[in-house]
N, C-alpha and C positions, 0 to 999 in steps of 0.2 A: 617447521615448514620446509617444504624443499625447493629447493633452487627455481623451480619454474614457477614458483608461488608468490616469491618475493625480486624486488629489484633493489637495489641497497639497504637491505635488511629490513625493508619497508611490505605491509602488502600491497601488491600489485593485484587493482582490480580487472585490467586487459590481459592481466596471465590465466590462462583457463584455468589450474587446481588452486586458484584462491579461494582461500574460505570469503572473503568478502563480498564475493560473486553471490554466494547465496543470503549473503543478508542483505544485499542489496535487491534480488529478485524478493524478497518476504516484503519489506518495507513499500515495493515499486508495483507491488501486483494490483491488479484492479481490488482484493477484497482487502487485500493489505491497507491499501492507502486509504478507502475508504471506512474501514474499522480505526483505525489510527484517527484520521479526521473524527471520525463523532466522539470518540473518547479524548479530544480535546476539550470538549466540553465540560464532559462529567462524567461521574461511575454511571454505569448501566448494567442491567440486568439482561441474560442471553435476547429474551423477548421483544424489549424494550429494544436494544442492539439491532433487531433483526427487521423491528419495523422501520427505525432507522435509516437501516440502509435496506432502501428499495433494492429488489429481484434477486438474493442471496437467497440462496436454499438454505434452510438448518446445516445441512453437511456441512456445506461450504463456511457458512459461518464456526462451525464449529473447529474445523479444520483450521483455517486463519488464526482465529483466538490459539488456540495450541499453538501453534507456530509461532506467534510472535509471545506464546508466553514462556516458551521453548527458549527464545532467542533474548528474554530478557527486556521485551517493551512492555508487557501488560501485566498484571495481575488478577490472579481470579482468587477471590475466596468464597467459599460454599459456608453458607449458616446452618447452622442446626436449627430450624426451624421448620412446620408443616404447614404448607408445600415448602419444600425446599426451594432456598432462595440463594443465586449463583451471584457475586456480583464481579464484574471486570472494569479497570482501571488502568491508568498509563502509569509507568515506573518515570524516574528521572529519565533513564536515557530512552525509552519508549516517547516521553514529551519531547524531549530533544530531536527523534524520527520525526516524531508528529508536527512540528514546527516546519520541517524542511518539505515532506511531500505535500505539506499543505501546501505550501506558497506554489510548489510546481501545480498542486489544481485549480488553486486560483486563477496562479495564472492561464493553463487552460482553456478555464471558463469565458477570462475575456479575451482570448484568440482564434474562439471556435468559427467567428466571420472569417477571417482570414484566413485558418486552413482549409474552410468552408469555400472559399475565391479559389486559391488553390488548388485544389482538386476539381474544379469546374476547370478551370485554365487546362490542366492535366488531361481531363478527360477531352476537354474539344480538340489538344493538340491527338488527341492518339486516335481521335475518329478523322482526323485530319479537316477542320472544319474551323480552324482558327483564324481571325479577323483581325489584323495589326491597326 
């Protein structure tokens, strides 16, 4: 690593050439986290995966899956069987990912009121039409 990558021999994710910048965006992406999340449950089959998660194209799904099997969260094995049969799973540190952006979607889910206020608040102030 070079010098603008690390800060006390540490990686530093606020330094632009960290590698951990990019595993941070794979884990943090919208199909990321939501690939992650449903393979907390159980193995899945690309299909089965795809229906899963609602409005991912094939590409995209496809794409994800490599990437995080790339990066050492998932696992895919292919069966010798006809039709061929793909299956994908979370590794130790892939459930490990999967524990941490889960909890940021959860939590999310229960704050969408509140950034939902928020952004209404925003938006009256910038039509200039706010009411104290």
């Amino acid at each position: 690593m070079g010098v603008r990558e690390v800060v006390n021999g540490k990686p530093d994710v606020n330094e632009p050439m960290c590698p951990s910048r990019l595993v941070l965006e794979h884990v943090t992406s919208r199909w990321g986290v939501l690939v992650l999340a449903a393979l907390m449950e159980r193995s899945y089959r690309f299909s089965e995966l795809r229906r899963t998660i609602g409005g991912v194209s094939e590409k995209m799904l496809a794409q994800t899956l490599q990437t995080l099997e790339r990066d050492g969260f998932v696992h895919r094995e292919a069966q010798p069987v006809i039709p061929p049969r793909v299956d994908y799973w979370l590794t130790g540190l892939g459930k490990e990912a999967a524990e941490q952006v889960w909890a940021l979607a959860r939590w999310t889910e229960r704050r969408v009121p509140a950034v939902q206020a928020a952004r209404a608040d925003y938006d009256r102030a910038r039509e200039g039409t706010v009411t104290n």
